[in-house]
C-alpha positions in Angstrom: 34.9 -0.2 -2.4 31.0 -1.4 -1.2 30.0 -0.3 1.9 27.3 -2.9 2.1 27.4 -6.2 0.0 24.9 -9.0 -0.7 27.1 -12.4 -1.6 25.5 -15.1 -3.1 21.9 -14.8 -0.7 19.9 -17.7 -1.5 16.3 -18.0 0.8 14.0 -20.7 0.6 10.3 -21.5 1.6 8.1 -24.3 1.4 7.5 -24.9 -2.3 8.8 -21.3 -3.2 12.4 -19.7 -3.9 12.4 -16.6 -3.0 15.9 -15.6 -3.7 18.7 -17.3 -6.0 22.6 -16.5 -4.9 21.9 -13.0 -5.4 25.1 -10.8 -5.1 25.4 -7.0 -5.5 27.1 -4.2 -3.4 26.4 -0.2 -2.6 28.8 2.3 -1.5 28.9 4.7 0.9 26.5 7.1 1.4 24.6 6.1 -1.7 21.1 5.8 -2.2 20.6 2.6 -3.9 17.0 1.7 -5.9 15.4 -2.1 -5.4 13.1 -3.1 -7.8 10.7 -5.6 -9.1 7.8 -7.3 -9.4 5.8 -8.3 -6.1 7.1 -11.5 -5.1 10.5 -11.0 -7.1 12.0 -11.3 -4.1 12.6 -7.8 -2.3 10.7 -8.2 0.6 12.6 -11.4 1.3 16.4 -10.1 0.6 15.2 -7.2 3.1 14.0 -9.2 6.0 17.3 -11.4 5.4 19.0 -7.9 5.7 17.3 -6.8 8.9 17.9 -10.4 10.4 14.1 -11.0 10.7 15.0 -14.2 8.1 18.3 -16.0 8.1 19.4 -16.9 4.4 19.9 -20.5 3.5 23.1 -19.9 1.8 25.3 -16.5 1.2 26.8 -13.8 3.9 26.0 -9.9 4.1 29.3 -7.6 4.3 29.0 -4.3 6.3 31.9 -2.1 6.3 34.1 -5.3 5.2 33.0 -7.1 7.8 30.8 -10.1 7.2 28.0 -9.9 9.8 26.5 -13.4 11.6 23.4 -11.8 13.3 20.7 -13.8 13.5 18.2 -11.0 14.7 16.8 -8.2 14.6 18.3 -6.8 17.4 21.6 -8.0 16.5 20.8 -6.1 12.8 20.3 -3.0 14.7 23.6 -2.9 16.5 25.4 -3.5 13.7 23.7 -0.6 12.7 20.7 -1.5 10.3 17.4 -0.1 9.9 14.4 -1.6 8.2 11.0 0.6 7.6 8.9 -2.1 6.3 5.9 -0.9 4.0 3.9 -3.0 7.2 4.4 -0.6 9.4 6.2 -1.9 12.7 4.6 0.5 15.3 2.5 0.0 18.4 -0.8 1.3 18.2 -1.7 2.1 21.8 1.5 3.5 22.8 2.8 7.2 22.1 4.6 8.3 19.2 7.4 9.2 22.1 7.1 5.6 23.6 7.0 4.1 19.7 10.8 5.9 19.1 12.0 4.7 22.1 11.1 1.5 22.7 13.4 -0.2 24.6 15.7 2.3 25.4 13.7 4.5 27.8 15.0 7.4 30.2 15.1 6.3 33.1 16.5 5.2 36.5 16.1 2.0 38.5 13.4 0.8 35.8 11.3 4.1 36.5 10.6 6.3 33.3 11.4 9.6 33.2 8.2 10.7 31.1 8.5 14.5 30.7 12.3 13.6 29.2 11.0 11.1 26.8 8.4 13.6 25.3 10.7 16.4 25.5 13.5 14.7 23.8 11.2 13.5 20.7 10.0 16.6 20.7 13.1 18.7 19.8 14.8 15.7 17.6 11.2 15.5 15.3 11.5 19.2 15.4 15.1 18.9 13.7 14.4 16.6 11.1 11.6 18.5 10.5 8.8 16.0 11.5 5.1 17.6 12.7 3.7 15.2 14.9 2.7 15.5 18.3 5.0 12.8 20.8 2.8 12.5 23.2 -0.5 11.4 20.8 -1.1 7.7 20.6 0.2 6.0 17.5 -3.7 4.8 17.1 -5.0 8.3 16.7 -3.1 9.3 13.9 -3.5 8.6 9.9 -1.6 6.2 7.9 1.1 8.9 6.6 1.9 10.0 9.9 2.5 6.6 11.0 4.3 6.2 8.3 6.9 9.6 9.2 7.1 8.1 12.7 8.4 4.9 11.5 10.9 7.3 9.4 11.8 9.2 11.9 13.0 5.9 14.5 15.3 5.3 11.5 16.5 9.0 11.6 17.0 9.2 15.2 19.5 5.9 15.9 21.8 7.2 13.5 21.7 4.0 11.4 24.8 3.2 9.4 22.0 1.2 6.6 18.2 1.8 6.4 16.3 -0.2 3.7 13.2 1.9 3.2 10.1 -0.4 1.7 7.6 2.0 0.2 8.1 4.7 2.1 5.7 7.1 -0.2 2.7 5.3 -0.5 0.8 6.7 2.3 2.3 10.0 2.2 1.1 13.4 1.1 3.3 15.3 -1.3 4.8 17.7 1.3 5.4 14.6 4.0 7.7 12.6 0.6 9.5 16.1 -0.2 10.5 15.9 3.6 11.2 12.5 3.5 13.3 13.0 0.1 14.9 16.1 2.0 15.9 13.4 5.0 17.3 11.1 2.5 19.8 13.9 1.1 20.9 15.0 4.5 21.7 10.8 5.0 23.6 10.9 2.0 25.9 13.5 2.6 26.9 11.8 6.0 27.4 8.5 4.5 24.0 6.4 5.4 23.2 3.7 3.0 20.0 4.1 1.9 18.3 1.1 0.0 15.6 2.2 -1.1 12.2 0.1 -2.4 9.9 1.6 -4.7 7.4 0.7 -7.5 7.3 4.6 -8.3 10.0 5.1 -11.0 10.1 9.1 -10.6 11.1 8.5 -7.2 13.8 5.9 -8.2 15.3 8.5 -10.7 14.9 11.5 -7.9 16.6 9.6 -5.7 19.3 6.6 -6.2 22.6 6.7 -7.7 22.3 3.3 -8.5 19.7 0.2 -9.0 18.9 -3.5 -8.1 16.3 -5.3 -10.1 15.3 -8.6 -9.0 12.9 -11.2 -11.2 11.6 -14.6 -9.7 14.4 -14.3 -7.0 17.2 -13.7 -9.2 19.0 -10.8 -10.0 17.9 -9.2 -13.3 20.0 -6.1 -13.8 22.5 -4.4 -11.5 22.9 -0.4 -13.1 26.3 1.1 -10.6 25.4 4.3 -12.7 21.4 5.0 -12.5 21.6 7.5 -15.1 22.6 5.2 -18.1 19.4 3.5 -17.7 15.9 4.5 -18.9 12.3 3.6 -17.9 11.6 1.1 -19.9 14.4 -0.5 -19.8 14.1 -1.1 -16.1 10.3 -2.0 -16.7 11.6 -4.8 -19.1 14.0 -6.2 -17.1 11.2 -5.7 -14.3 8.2 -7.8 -15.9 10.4 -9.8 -18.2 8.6 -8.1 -21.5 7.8 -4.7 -22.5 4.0 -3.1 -21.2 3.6 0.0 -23.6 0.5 1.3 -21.8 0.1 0.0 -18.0 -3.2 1.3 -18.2 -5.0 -0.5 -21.2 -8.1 1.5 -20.5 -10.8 0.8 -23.2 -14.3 2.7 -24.0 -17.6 0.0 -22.8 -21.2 0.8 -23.1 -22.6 2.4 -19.9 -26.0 1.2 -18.8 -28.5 3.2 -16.2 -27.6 4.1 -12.7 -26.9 0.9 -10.7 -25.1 3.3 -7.2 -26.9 6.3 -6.2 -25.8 8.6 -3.8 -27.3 11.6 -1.9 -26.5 14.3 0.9 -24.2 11.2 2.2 -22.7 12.7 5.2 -21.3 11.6 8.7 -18.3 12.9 11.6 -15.6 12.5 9.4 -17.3 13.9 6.6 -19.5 17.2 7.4 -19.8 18.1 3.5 -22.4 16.4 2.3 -21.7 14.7 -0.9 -23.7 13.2 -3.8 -22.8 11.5 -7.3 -23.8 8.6 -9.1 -22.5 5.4 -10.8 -23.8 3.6 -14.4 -23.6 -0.1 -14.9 -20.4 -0.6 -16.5 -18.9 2.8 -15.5 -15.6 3.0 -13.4 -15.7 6.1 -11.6 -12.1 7.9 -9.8 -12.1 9.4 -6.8 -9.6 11.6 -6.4 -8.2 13.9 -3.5 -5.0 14.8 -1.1 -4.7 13.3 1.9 -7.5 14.4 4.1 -10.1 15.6 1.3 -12.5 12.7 2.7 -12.4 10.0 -0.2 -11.9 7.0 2.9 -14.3 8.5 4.8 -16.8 8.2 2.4 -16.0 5.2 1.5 -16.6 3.8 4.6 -20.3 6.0 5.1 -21.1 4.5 1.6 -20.1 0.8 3.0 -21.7 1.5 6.2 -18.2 0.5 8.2 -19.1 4.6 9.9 -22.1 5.7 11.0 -24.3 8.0 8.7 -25.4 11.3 10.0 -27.7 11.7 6.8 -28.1 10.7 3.2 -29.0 7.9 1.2 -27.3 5.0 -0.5 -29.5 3.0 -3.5 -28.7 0.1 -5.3 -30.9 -0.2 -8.5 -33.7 2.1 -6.9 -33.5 -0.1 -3.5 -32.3 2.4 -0.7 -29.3 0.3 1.6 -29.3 0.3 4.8 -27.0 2.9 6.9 -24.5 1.5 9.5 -24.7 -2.0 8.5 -21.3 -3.7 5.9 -23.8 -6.6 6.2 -26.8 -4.9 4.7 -24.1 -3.7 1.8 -23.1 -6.8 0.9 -26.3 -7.8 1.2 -27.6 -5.3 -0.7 -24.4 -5.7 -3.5 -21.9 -3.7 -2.3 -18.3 -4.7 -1.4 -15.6 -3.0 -0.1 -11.7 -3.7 -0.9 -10.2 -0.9 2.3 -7.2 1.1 2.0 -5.3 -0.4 4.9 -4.7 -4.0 3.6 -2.9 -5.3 6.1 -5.0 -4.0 9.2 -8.4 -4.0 7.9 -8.3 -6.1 4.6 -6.9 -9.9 4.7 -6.6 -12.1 7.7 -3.6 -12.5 9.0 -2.7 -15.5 10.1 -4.8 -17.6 7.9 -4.6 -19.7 4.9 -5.7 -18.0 1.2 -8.2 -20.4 1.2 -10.3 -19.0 4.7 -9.4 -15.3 3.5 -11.3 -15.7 -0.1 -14.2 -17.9 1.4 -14.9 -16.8 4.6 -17.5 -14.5 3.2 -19.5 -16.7 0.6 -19.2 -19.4 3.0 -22.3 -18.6 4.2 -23.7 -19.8 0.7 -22.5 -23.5 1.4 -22.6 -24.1 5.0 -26.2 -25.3 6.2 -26.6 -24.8 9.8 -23.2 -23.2 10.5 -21.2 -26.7 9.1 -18.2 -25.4 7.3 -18.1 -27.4 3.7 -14.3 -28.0 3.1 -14.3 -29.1 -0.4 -16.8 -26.9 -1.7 -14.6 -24.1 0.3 -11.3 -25.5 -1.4 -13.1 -25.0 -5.1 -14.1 -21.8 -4.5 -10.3 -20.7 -3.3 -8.5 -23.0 -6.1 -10.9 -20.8 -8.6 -10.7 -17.4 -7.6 -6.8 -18.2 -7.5 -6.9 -19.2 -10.9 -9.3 -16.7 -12.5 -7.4 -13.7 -10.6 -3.9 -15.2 -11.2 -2.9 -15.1 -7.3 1.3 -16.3 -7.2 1.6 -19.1 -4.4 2.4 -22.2 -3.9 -0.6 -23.7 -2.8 -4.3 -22.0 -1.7 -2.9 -23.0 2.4 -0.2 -20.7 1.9 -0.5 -18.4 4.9 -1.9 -14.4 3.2 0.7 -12.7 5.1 3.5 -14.6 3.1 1.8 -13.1 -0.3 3.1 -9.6 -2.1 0.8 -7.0 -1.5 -0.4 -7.4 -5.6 -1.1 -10.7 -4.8 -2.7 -10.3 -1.2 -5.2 -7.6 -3.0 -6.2 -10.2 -5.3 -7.0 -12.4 -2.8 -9.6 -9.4 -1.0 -10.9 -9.2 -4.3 -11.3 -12.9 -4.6 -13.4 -12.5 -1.9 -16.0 -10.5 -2.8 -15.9 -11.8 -6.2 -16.7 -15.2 -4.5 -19.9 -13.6 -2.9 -23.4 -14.0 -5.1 -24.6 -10.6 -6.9 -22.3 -7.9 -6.6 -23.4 -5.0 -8.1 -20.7 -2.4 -7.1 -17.6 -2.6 -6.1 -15.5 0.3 -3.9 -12.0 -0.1 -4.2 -9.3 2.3 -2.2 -6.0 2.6 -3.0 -6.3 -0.7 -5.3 -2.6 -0.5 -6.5 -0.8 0.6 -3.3 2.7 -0.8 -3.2 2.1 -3.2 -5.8 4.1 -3.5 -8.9 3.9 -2.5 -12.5 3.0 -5.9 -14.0 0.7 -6.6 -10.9 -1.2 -2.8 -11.4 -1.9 -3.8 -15.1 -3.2 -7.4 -13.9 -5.4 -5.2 -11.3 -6.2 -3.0 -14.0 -7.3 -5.5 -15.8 -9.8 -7.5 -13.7 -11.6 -3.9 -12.7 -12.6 -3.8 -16.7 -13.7 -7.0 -17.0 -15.9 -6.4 -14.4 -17.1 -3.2 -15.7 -17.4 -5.0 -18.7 -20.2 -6.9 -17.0 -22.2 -4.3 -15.9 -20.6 -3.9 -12.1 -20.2 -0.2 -11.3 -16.9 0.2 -10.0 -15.7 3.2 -7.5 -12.1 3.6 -7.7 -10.3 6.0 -5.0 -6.4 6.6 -5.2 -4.0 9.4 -4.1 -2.0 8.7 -7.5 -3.7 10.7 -9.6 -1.8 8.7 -13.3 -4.1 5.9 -12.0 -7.3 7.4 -11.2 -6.6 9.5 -14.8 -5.1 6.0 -16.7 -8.7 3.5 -15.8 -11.4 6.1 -15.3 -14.3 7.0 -17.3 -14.7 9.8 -15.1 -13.4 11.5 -11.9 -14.4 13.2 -9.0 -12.2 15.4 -7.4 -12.3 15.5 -3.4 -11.2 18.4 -1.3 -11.7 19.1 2.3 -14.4 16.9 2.5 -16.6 18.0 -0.5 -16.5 17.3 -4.0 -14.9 20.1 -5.6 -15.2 18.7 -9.7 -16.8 16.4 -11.5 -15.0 15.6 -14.9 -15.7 13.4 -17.7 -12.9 11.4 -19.3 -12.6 13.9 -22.5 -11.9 17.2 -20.0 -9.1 15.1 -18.2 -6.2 17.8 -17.1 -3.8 16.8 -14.7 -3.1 20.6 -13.8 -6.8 21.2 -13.4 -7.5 18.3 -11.7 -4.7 18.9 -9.4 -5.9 22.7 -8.3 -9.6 21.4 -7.9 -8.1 19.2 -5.4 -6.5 22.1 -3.3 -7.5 23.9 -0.5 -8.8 27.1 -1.1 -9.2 26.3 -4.6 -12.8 25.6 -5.2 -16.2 26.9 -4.1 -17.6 24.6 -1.5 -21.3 22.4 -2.3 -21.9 18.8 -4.5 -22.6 17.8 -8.3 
């Protein structure tokens, strides 16, 4: 018998429909794979799971029990969990205050603070969690964000957690302890439904598999292991993608990027390389080799202790996005949610609110010049909505990355483009789209920087790469020497003699 059991869950939006009577069920203590593409319609089916969204039509079973919440708080005490791939935490609060929200230690309304840290303490100790409970959830990185969010899941004893993306801002050794936490929750009967666009981790992990296609349900496998990659990838895209890379050799002009002795406080190394017209250079590294940080020195979003950054000869100026993007240089960040789109605005305002600039004389916005510029990036980059004043936040993340890329693409001259993590949480079909538009750009003589923690990718697209570690480049390898087990120990600590190529 299922333990948990979708029935017929239909969900509609405004000119959308996201999910169409979709039925399927999970037993006990299994760890159940969802797939698809973005905007296939996991997302939805997981808010309508964690009562954040209330299906049209349909019911949810728990335990043979058909559940009527109609919140999340009423999800949660029927025992369900959601980790969204957003993550749901508050910044200036502690990691303590974060996994206890709600249900402080106390008496009379007074907090007992000591307890709070003290109890975190020992339970993140237990599920073997290293974070600190008392540091502010501001101050750390993305990944360990990301294991605090895990670890509120852990520590309620959930009887169903729906993990979205869980891996894509973790290192290797935080995903083997999350993988680790996921086994100990099987053996005690937690339903896991787990989302992924990383198929190892799907075949790792789940004893059986969802995939869902324009909303509906494409292919329900009870028995993981009678499946096979591509047939999953098939039933995924609706039609087979032999190589999700489709990288192609293009004639590489002179330098157009040069950079040198580039360094600042979160990157005491100082580093130098340089970029063609036409090339697409990788930057790879672990977590915490520096390839963000220099990112955001080369884009001027952190302030440059020394070096210089050149455009075509002409030296940009440090500490200044606007002199970049002045000068020809965008930036698509890794964070897409927090420092990427704007949320609560239309498509239209995130892709134009840049080149706007162009077309508004004396500060007068120019709506229908504004509404041509959206309605063509939408078209030339194949964004999936409804209508250009769709609100950004209701996009996939493939599709939300198309519209920051819209955006600079809309600006006049770009000569490089610095894109981080450009396929994070974003589907197979939606990464070879991606994929895609980053040659055609190269094709045209933009030199592209391309930094990713997936090291397939940055090996699949690049004509070269430059391996990161502790805040220096470690290697420098041209397309032909690709290795993944070289690559990989360049990129470790201790690994490499320190200094730049």
């Amino acid at each position: 018998m299922d333990f948990l059991e979708f029935k017929s869950i239909s969900k509609g939006y405004p000119g959308v429909q996201a999910l169409s009577d979709v039925s399927f069920g999970v037993k006990k203590g299994a760890v159940h794979g969802l797939m698809g593409e973005n905007g296939a319609g996991k997302s939805t089916l997981i808010r309508v799971l964690s009562g954040d969204q209330a299906a049209d039509t349909g019911s949810i079973v728990i335990d043979g029990v058909e559940q009527n919440y109609s919140s999340v708080r009423d999800a949660f005490h029927a025992g369900v969990i959601v980790i969204h791939q957003e993550l749901q935490l508050v910044p200036e609060l502690t990691v303590a205050e974060n996994l206890w929200l709600g249900r402080f230690p106390g008496k009379a309304g007074i907090i007992d603070g000591k307890t709070l840290v003290e109890t975190v303490r020992t339970r993140l100790k237990e599920i073997g969690i290293d974070v600190d409970p008392a540091a502010k959830v501001s101050s750390l990185s993305i990944g360990a964000r990301q294991m605090v969010e895990i670890a509120k899941a852990v520590m309620v004893d959930a009887r169903v957690i729906a993990l979205d993306e869980p891996t894509s801002s973790l290192s290797s050794r935080e995903s083997e302890i999350l993988f680790s936490l996921i086994d100990r929750l099987r053996a005690k009967g937690t339903v896991i439904i787990y989302v992924s666009h990383r198929l190892d981790e799907i075949f790792r992990l789940c004893d059986s598999l969802t995939v869902l296609r324009d909303g509906k349900l494409a292919a329900h496998h009870p028995d993981i292991a009678k499946t096979t990659r591509e047939q999953i990838i098939a039933q995924m895209v609706g039609r087979e993608i032999s190589n999700i890379w489709g990288w192609r050799d293009r004639p590489l002009g002179d330098v157009r990027l040069d950079v040198r002795t580039l360094s600042g406080s979160k990157l005491r190394n100082p580093i130098s390389f340089s970029v063609r017209k036409g090339e697409i250079l990788g930057f790879f590294g672990l977590i915490g080799a520096g390839r963000s940080e220099m990112a955001r020195l080369l884009y001027g979003a952190d302030h440059r202790h020394q070096g210089t950054v050149t455009i075509d000869g002409v030296g940009v100026s440090p500490n200044n996005p606007k002199a970049a993007i002045s000068a020809g240089m965008v930036l698509c960040p890794e964070d897409r949610k927090f420092d990427g789109i704007i949320q609560g605005r239309s498509i239209e305002e995130n892709i134009a609110i840049s080149s706007r600039r162009h077309f508004s004389p004396f500060g007068l916005l120019n709506a229908k010049k504004e509404a041509s510029v959206a309605e063509q990036f939408i078209a030339k980059l194949r964004v999936r909505t409804p209508s250009r004043k769709q609100d950004v936040v209701n996009l996939s993340g493939g599709n939300q990355q198309k519209v920051i890329l819209g955006r600079w693409l809309s600006e006049q001259g770009v000569k490089v483009l610095v894109i981080d993590e450009p396929t994070r949480g974003i589907d197979v079909g939606a990464k070879s789209e991606i994929y895609e538009i980053l040659y055609e750009l190269a094709a045209g003589g933009m030199a592209i920087v391309v930094i990713s923690s997936e090291l397939p990718e940055v090996m699949g697209i690049s004509d070269r790469i430059m391996v990161m570690c502790q805040g220096r480049i470690a290697a420098n390898v041209p397309r032909a020497d690709f290795d993944e087990r070289s690559i990989l120990t360049a990129a470790l600590p201790d690994k490499n003699a320190a200094g730049t190529l």
